[in-house]
Structure formats: structure tokens, C-alpha cells
C-alpha positions as CSV (number, residue, x, y, z in Angstrom):
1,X,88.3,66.8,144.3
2,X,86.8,68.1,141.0
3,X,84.0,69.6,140.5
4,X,81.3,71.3,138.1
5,X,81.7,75.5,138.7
6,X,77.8,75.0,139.7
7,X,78.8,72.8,142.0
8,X,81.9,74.4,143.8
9,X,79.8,77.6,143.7
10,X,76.8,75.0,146.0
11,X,80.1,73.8,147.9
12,X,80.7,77.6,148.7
13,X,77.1,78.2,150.3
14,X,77.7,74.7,152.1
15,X,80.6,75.4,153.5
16,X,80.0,78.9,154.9
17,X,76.4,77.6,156.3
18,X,78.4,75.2,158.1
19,X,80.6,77.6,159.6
20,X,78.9,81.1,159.0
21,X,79.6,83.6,162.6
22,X,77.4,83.9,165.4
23,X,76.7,87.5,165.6
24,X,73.7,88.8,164.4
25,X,75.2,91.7,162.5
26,X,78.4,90.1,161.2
27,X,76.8,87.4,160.0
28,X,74.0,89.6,158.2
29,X,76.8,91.3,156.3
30,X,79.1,88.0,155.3
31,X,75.7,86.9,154.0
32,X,75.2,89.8,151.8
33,X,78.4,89.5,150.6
34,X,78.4,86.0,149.7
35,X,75.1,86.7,147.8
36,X,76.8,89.6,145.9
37,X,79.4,86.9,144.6
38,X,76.5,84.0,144.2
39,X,75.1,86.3,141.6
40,X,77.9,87.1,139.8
41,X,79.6,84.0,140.3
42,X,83.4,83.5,139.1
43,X,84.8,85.8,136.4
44,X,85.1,84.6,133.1
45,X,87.4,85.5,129.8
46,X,84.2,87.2,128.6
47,X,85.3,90.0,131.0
48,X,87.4,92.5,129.7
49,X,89.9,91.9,132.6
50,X,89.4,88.5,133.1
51,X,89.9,88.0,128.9
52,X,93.5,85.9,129.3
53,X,93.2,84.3,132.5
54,X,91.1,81.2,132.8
55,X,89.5,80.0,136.1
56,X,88.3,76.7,134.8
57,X,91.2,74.5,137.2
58,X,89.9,76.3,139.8
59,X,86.3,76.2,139.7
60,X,86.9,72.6,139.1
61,X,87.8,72.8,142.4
62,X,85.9,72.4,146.1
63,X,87.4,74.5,149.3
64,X,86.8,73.9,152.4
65,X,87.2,76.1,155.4
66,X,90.9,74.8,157.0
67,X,90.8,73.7,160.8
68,X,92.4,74.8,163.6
69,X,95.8,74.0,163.2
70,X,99.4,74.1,164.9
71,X,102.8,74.8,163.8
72,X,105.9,73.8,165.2
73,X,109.5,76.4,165.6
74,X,111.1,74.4,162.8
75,X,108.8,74.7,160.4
76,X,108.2,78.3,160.8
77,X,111.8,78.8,160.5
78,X,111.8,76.8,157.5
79,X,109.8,79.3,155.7
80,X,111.0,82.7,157.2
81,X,112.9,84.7,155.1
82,X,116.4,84.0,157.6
83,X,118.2,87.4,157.0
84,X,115.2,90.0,157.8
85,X,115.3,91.7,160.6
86,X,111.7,92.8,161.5
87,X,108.7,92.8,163.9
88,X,106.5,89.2,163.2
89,X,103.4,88.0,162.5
90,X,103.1,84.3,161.5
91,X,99.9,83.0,160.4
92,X,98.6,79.8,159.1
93,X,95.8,78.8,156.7
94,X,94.7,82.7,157.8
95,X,94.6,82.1,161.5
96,X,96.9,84.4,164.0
97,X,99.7,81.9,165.3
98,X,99.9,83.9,168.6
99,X,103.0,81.6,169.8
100,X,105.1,82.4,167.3
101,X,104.2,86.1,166.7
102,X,105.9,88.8,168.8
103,X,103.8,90.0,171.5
104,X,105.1,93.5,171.6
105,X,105.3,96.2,169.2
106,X,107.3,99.7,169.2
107,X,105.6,102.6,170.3
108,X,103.1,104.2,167.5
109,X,102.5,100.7,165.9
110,X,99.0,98.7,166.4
111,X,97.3,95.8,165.2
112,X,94.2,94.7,166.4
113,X,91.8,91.7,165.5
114,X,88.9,92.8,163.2
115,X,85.2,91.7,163.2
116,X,83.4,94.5,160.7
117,X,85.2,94.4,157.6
118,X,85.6,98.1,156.0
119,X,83.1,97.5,152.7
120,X,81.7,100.9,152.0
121,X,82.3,101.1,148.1
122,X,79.9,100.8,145.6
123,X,78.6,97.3,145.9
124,X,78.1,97.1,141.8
125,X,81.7,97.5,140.8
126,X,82.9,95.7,144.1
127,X,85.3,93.0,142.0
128,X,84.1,89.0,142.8
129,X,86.8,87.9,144.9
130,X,86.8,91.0,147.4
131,X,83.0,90.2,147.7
132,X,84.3,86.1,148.5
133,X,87.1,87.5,150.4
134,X,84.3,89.6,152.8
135,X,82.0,86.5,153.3
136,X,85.0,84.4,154.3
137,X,87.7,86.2,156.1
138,X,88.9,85.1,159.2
139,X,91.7,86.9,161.5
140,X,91.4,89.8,159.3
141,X,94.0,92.9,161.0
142,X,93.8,96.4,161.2
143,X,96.9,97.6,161.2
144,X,97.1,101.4,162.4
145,X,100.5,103.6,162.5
146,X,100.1,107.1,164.2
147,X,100.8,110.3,163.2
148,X,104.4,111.9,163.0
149,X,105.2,107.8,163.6
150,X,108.5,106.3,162.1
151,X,108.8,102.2,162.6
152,X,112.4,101.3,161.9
153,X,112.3,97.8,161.0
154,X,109.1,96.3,158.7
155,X,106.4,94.5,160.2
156,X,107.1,90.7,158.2
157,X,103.7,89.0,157.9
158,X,104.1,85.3,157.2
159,X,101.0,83.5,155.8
160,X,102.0,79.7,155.7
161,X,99.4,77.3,153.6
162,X,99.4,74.0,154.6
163,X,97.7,70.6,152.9
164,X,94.5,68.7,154.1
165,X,92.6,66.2,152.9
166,X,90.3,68.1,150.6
167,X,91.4,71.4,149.2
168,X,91.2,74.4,151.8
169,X,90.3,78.4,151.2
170,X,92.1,81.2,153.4
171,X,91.1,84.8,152.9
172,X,93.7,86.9,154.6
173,X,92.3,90.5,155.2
174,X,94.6,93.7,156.3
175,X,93.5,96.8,156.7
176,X,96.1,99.3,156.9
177,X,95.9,103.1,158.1
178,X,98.9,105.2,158.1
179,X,99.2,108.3,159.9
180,X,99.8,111.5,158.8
181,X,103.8,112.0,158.2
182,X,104.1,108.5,159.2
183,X,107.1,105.9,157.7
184,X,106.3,102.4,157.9
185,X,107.1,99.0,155.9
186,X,105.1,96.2,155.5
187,X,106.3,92.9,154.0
188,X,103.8,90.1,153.1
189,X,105.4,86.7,152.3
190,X,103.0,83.8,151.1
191,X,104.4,80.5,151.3
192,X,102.9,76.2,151.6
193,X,104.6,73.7,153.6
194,X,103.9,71.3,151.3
195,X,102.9,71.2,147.6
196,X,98.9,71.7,148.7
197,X,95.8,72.8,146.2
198,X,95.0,75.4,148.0
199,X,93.0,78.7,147.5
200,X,94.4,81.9,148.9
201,X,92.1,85.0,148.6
202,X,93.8,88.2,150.2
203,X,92.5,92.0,150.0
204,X,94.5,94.2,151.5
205,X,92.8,97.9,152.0
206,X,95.6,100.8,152.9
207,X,94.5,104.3,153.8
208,X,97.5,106.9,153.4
209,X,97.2,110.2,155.3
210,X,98.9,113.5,154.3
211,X,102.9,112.9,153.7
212,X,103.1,109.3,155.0
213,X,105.2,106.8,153.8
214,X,105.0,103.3,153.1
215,X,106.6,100.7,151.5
216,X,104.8,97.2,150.8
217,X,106.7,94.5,149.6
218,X,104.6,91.2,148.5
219,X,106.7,88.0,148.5
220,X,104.3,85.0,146.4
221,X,106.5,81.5,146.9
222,X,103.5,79.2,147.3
223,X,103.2,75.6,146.3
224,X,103.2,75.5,142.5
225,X,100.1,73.9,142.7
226,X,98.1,76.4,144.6
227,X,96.0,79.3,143.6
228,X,96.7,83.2,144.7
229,X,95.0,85.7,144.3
230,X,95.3,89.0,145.5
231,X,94.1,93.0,145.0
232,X,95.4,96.0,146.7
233,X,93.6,99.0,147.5
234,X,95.3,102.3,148.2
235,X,93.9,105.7,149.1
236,X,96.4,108.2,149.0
237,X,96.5,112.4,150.3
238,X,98.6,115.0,149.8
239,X,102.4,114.6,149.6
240,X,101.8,110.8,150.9
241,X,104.4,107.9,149.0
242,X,103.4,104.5,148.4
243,X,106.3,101.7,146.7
244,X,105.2,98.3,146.2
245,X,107.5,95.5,145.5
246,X,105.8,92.6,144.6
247,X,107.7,89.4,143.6
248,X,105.6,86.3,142.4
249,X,107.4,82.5,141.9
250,X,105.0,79.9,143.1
251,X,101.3,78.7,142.2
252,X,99.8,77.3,139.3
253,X,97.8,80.4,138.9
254,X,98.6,83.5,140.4
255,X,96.5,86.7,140.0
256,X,97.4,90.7,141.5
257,X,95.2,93.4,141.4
258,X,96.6,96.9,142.3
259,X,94.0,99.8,142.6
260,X,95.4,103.2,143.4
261,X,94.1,106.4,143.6
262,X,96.3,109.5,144.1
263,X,93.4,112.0,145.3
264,X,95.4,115.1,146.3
265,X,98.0,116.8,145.0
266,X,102.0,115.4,145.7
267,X,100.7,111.8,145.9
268,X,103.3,109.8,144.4
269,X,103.2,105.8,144.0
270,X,106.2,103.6,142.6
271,X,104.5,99.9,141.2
272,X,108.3,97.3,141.2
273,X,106.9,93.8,139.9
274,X,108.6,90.6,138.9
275,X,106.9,87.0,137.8
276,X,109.0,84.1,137.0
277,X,107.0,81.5,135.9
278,X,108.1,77.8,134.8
279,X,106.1,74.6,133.9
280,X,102.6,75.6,132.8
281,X,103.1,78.0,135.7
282,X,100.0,81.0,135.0
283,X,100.9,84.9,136.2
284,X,98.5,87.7,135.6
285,X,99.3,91.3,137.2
286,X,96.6,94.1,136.7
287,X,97.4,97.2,138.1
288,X,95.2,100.6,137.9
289,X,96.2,104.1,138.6
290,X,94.0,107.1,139.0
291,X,95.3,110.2,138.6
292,X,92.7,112.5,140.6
293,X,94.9,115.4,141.4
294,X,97.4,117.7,139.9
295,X,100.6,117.7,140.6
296,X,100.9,113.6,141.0
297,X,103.5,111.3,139.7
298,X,103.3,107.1,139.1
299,X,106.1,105.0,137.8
300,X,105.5,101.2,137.3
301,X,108.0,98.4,136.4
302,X,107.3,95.4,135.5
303,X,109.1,92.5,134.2
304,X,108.0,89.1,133.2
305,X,110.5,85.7,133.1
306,X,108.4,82.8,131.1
307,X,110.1,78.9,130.7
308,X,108.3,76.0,129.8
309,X,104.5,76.4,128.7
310,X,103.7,79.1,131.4
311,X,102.1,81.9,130.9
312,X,102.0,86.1,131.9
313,X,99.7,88.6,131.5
314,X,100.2,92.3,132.4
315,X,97.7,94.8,131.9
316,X,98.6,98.5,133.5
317,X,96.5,101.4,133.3
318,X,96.9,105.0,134.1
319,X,93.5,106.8,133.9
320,X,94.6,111.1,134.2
321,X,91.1,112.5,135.5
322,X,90.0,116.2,133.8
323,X,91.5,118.3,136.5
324,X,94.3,116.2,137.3
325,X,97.5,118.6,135.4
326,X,100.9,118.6,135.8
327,X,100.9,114.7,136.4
328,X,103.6,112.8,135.4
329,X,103.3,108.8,134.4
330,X,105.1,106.2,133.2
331,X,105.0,102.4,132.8
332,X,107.5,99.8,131.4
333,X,106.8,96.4,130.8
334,X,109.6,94.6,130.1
335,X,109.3,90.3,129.2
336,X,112.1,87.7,128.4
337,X,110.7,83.9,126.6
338,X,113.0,81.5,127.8
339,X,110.8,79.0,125.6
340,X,109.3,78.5,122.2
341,X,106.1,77.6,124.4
342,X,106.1,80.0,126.9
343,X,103.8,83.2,126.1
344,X,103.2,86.8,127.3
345,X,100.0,89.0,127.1
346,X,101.0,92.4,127.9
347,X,99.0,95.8,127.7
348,X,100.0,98.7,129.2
349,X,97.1,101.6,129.1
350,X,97.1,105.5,129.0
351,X,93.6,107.1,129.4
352,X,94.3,111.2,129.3
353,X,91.5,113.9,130.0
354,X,94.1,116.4,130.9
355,X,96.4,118.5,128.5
356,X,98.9,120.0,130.7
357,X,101.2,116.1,131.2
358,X,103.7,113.8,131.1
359,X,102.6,110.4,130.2
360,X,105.0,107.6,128.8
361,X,104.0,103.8,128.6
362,X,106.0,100.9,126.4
363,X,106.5,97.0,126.2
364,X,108.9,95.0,125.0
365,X,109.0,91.1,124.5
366,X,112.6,88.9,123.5
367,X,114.6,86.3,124.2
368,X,118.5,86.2,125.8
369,X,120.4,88.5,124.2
370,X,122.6,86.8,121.6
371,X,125.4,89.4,121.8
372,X,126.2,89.1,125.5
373,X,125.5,85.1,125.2
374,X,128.5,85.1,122.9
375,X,130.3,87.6,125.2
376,X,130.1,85.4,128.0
377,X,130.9,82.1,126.0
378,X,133.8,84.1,124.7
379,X,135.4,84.4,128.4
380,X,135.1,80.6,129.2
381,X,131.8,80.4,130.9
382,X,129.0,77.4,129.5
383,X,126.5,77.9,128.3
384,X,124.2,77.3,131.0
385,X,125.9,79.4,133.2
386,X,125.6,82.4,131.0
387,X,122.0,82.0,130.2
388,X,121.4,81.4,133.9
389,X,124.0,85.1,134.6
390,X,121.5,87.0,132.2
391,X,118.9,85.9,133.2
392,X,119.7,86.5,136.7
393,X,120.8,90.0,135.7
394,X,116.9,90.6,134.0
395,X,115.3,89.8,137.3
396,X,117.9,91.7,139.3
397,X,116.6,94.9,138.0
398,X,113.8,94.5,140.0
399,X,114.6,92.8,143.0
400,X,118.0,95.2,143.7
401,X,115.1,98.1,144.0
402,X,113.7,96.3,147.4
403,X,115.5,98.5,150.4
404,X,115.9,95.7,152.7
405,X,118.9,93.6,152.6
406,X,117.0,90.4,153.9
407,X,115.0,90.1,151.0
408,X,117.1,91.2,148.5
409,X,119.4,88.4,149.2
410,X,116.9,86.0,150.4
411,X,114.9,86.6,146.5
412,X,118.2,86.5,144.9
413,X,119.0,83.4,146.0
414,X,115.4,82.3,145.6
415,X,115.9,82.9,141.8
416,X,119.6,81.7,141.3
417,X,117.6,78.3,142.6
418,X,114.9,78.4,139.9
419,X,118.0,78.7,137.2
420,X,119.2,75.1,135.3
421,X,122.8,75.9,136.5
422,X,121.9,77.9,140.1
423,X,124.8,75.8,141.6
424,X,127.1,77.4,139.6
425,X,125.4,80.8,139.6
426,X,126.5,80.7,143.3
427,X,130.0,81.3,142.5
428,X,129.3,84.5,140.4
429,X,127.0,86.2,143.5
């Protein structure tokens, strides 16, 4: 259904009136939020951050609130990633699937239904969708691990869109709090069981105690005709390790927001990102790093596949506060045009108020490589094939970094599917 942006932004205010909590207090604070994001409404290109990604398809757009819903064994094993062994959560259109969630969890693992959402930031730099996410969330988690805690296999949270009539929202929430010492990995893997318009809001908020671990891995295979967006917020003490992995392929507009700040000293974080994007396919990553302590490192790796007329943005940036010495940071962003249409926006950012560092940051945008094309065509192999084997091998770089097996083989042959020639391809895996 399209619509003005005036109008989806009435369509909003409808739709949580009709549906808006019971509880006093809860509802007092959803309403404050959705206010907050009245005034501000959605972000624009005149916002700095906001400069290369244009909302106009989606506030063309109205969402409704998804119904109750049901989902039957095959389907959720259609969209599980096969291979991964793992503790599971299935939701769909953001609603806990208790039937086909596991009922019990190791010891030193708990995840409990939330009602109060965690929104104690500044409520002036609080970012529009967070403040949309916060009026609208439904079956948000808190997920706690306990101190001196170490959870073998990952908790696999499966968030399955599906289509109705009219366009549906689903704000996922998580709330994460890992224990001191604690070792812990989360997977998030986004998916549509049918080629839906759909609107997927997610925050996730993750609170890292002194020398935990954790490694979040964020699999984005939606319908290519949906919208995603997502921001992460991490909080990290001393000696505490955060690695994301975070692998977008669906949507027609996909947006990731990664805010970390590394407050005490030995906080490291490690950013691994890949976007393939075909059609007129739309991927924007921003990530930003605050370097609040001394002694901190950050390493970020991006790359970026484009076919088609789609279109990537990165934007990374590494703020190093006054006191913050001894830091090391680096980013790479790394892109490959498949296409004479396909374009990349890419600006990684260093912002230094410290003298005692080690700071790096580089880009680099190109096609196949000619020499190894001809290398390959020298040895017999088409065309097609080698494109497809080098491009393979530009993705690979990122995906071979994810420790579990599952979903290293599940993404690669996720991408060797996306390639003219995948068929083929198989025979070289």
C-alpha cells in the first residue's frame, strides 16, 4: 500500500493506539517513545549519517502490527541453518514460537521475557529507529550469562518474517548481559518465508563485564523485498572481547548500526562484515568505535560485493578519546563492482585526541582481477566459473573468519547460490 511519509507516520500513531499495552507504566513509556520519534520523524539524506541512504520506498510504505501467527516443523526447518549445532529460539514476525524453541537451557544460561525496555541514554541523541523500536517491541529477551559461565554451543535465534495482506512491522529487542569471565555465542539469523514487504526494526543492547567473551554472528537472508534495519549497542569493561560477524544477502534495503564503546582498559572488539547485494539491492553498514580507555585495540573488516544497480555504503569511525593511549585501531574496507551500474560509498573515519597510538584505516574499490581471470581461463575453466571462483574467494575472506562450522558452510553455500555459474562452483568446494 503506498503512502505519503505524513501519512505512514498517522498510520504509525493508528496502529499503536489500536494496540498500545495495558499497563499503566509500560504504556506511559512506549508513548513517550513514540512521541520522541513523531518529532523527529524518519531520517533523511540531510543527516550526515543518513546522507547516501534514502528512506523514500519505505515511508511510502504503511505497517501494521502482524497477528498472532503459527508455524509448522517444515517450515521452520526450511529456514534453519541445517548444520548448526546449538541451543534455539524460533520466533516469528517477533513473537516467541514456544513449540519450536527448546525448553531447557545449560546451566548459567537465562532468557526471560521483558516488559521495561532498558532506555536510560540521553533521550536527544537516542537514534529514530531505537526510539520506534521502544514504542513497538514485542517479545523483547533479556538474555543473561553468569559469571565465570562458559556455554559451549551458541544460542541460534531464528526470526522468521512472513507475508500478510498489508505490509507488517516487527521490532525484535535483546538485551544481553554477560557475566564477568563469561564465554558465550549468540547467532541471529533473519529470514521471510515468502518474498513479503515487510519492516524489521531490531536493537540489540549487550552489556560486557570484566574479561567476558562473546561472539555475535548476524545472518541477514530476508526477502529481497523487505526492509532491515538494525543497530547494536555494546558496553564493554576491562579485558572483556566482543567479535561480530555480520553477513547481509537479502532485502531491498538493509541498514546496520554498530555502536561500541570500549570503556576500560584491555577491551578489545573485532567488527567481520560482508554485503552482497544484486538487483537494485541497497546495503548501508555504519559502525562507531569509541576508544575510552588506554590500552584498547579494534580491528574492523569489511567487504562489499555490488552486481546489477545495487548499491553499498560503509561508513566506519574510530573516535580515540583524550586519555585513551596505547590504543591500537585499524579498519579495512575492501569493495569489488561486478557492474558498470553497481556503486559503492565508502568512508572509513579516524578521530584522534591521543598522541601515544596506533591508528590505520584504508579503502579500496575494483573489479575482478584480470590477471587471475586469465590464470584461470588459462587452466580450462569458463569464464563464468572463474568469475564465480573469485568471487567466491572475495567473500570467503570473511565468512572463513566465523568459528562455527554450520555457518561457515551453510553462508558458503548461500553465496556459491547467488553466483551465475553456482552449479558449477559446487564442484570446486
Amino acid at each position: 500500500m503506498s503512502a505519503h511519509p505524513a501519512e505512514a507516520l498517522q498510520g504509525l500513531r493508528d496502529t499503536f493506539a489500536g494496540g498500545a499495552p495495558s499497563d499503566p507504566v509500560l504504556r506511559e513509556q512506549r508513548e513517550h517513545a513514540l512521541e520522541r520519534f513523531m518529532e523527529r520523524g524518519f531520517p533523511g539524506t540531510g543527516e550526515e549519517n543518513w546522507r547516501y541512504t534514502n528512506l523514500r520506498a519505505l515511508t511510502r510504505r504503511q505497517f501494521i502490527t502482524a497477528p498472532d501467527g503459527s508455524l509448522s516443523n517444515e517450515q521452520v526447518a526450511a529456514c534453519r541453518i541445517p548444520e548448526l549445532d546449538c541451543h534455539t529460539l524460533v520466533f516469528l514476525n517477533g513473537r516467541l514460537q514456544t513449540e519450536h524453541s527448546d525448553s531447557s537451557l545449560p546451566a548459567g544460561l537465562r532468557i526471560s521475557s521483558l516488559e521495561a525496555l532498558d532506555d536510560e541514554d540521553d533521550e536527544n541523541i537516542r537514534p529514530a529507529f531505537r526510539e520506534l523500536n521502544s514504542a513497538f517491541a514485542q517479545d523483547a529477551q533479556l538474555i543473561e550469562v553468569a559469571a565465570e559461565t562458559v556455554i559451549e554451543k551458541p544460542l541460534y535465534l531464528l526470526f522468521i518474517s512472513a507475508a500478510e495482506e498489508q505490509p507488517i512491522m516487527v521490532h525484535p529487542r535483546i538485551e544481553l548481559a554477560a557475566g564477568s569471565n563469561s564465554k558465550f555465542s549468540l547467532v541471529e539469523h533473519h529470514v521471510s518465508l515468502e518474498q513479503d514487504e515487510n519492516l524489521v526494526n531490531t536493537v540489540t543492547d549487550i552489556d560486557m563485564a570484566a574479561g567476558a567473551r562473546l561472539t555475535h554472528t548476524r545472518i541477514q537472508d530476508a526477502s529481497n523485498k523487505s526492509f532491515q534495519i538494525c543497530r547494536v549497542y555494546v558496553e564493554q569493561a576491562r579485558d572483556s572481547h566482543y567479535t561480530n560477524h555480520h553477513i547481509c544477502l537479502g532485502s531491498t534495503l538493509a541498514r546496520m548500526d554498530i555502536d561500541a564503546s570500549l570503556r576500560e582498559r584491555g577491551a578489545e572488539i573485532e567488527l567481520n562484515g560482508l554485503m552482497f547485494g544484486k538487483g537494485r539491492q541497497h546495503m548501508d553498514t555504519h559502525t562507531l568505535v569509541d576508544h575510552l580507555a588506554p590500552n584498547t585495540l579494534s580491528r574492523e573488516v569489511y567487504r562489499c560485493i555490488l552486481d546489477g544497480k545495487s548499491r553499498g555504503v560503509f561508513n566506519g569511525k574510530v573516535v580515540v578519546h583524550k586519555d585513551a593511549q596505547k590504543i591500537e585501531a585499524h579498519q579495512a574496507s575492501n569493495n569489488l563492482l561486478l557492474s558498470e551500474n553497481a556503486e559503492i560509498d565508502t568512508k572509513p573515519e579516524l578521530e584522534i585526541y591521543a598522541d601515544d597510538v596506533k591508528c590505520s584505516h584504508g579503502a579500496t574499490v575494483g573489479q575482478l582481477d584480470r590477471n587471475a581471470l586469465f590464470y584461470l581461463l588459462s587452466r580450462g575453466i569458463d569464464r563464468e566459473t572463474a568469475r564465480g571462483l573469485l568471487v567466491f574467494a572475495f567473500a570467503d575472506e570473511v565468512v572463513a573468519k566465523v568459528a562455527e562450522p554450520g555457518i561457515r558452510r551453510a553462508m558458503e553455500k548461500r553465496i556459491v547460490g547467488r553466483l551465475p555459474d553456482g552449479e558449477m562452483l559446487k564442484e570446486f568446494m
